[in-house]
N, C-alpha and C positions, 0 to 999 in steps of 0.2 A: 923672627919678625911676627908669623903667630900669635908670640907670646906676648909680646908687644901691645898686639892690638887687642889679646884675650882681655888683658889687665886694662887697659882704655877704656872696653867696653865692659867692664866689671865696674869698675869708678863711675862710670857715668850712670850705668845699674842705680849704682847706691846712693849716688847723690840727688837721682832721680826720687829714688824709695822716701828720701830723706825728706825733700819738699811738697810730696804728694800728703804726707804723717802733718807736717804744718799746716798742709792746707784741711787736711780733714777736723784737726784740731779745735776748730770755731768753738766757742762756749758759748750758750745761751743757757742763760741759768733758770728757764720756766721749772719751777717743780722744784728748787733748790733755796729757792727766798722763805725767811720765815714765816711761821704762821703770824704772826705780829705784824708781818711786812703789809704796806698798803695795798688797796686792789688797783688793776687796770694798768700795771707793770706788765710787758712779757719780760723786759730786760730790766736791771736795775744792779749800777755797780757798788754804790752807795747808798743809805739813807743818811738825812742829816734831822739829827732831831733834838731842832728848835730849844725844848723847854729844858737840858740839860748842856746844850753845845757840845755832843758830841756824834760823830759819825761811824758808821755800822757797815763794815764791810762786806757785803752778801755775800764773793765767792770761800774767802778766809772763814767769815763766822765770828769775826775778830772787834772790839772797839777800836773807836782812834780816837784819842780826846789829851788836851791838854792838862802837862803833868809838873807842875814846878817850873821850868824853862824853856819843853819841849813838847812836841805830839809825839804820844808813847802810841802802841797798837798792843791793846790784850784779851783776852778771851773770855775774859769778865769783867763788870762794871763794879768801879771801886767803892766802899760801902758808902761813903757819901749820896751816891745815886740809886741805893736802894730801896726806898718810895717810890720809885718811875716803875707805873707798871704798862709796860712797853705793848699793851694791847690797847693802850687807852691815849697813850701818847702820843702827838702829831710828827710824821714820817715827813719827809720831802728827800724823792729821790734824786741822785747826781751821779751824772753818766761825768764823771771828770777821770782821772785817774788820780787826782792828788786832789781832793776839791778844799784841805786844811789851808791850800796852799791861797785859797781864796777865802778866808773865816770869816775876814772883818765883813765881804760884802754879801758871805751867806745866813751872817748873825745880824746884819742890819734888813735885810731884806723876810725872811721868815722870821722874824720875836715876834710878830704878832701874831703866829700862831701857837706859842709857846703853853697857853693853855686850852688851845683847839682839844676837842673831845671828840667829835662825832665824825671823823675819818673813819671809813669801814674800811676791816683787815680781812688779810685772807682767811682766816679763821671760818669767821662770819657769814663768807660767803658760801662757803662751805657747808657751813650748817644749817645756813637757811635753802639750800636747792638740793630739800628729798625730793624723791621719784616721788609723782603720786598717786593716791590712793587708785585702785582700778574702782569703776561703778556698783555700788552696790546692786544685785541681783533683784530683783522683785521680789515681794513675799509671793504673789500668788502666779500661777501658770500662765494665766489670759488673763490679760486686763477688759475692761469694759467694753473698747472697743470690736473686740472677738468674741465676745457673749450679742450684740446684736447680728451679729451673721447668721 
């Protein structure tokens, strides 16, 4: 009988352990989106961009773009698309999980950002927020107003 309830409470152990690992599992990908990617994301599951119609999987790394009859997903852009220099290129993100599955009304609704340029990326932002300079020192010890005392 023991043994019974050993193993019961072993199973419920594990399945416990098991659902606790799911729940810690959340993704938030801050820190994980391209330097290309646009600012003012903390999340973003896709980009869709506009001026080549294809979509940028952030957690993969992966394209998705239509290929002959179908949406392929691959880890490079086919050499057709290599002019797009993806720092200069208009991003719109989409929290979908499939958002191909909506193309015609993501390709009617953003083409007219298709030659949008001035989207800041993370790059950018990056590079424009150094620390700054500390104050420069005085050349001289006392200034004027501690010579009339």
């Amino acid at each position: 009988m023991k043994n019974i309830l050993y193993i019961a409470l072993l199973a419920g152990g594990m399945l416990f352990i098991n659902e606790s690992k799911a729940q810690v599992n959340v993704s938030i990908n801050i820190g994980t989106q391209p330097l290309w990617g646009p600012v003012g994301y903390e999340y973003a599951r896709f980009y869709y961009l506009p001026e080549i119609n294809v979509y940028y999987n952030v957690a993969t790394r992966k394209y998705v773009y239509w290929q002959g009859k179908k949406w392929v997903t691959k880890s490079k852009l086919p050499a057709r698309y290599r002019h797009v220099d993806l720092f200069r290129t208009y991003k719109v993100v989409i929290n979908d999980p499939d958002p191909w599955r909506y193309h015609v009304r993501h390709r009617d609704a953003y083409a007219r950002y298709a030659h949008v340029r001035n989207q800041v990326v993370i790059r950018d932002v990056h590079h424009h927020h150094k620390p700054h300079k500390p104050a420069p020192k005085p050349k001289h010890k006392h200034d004027r107003r501690d010579r009339r005392r």
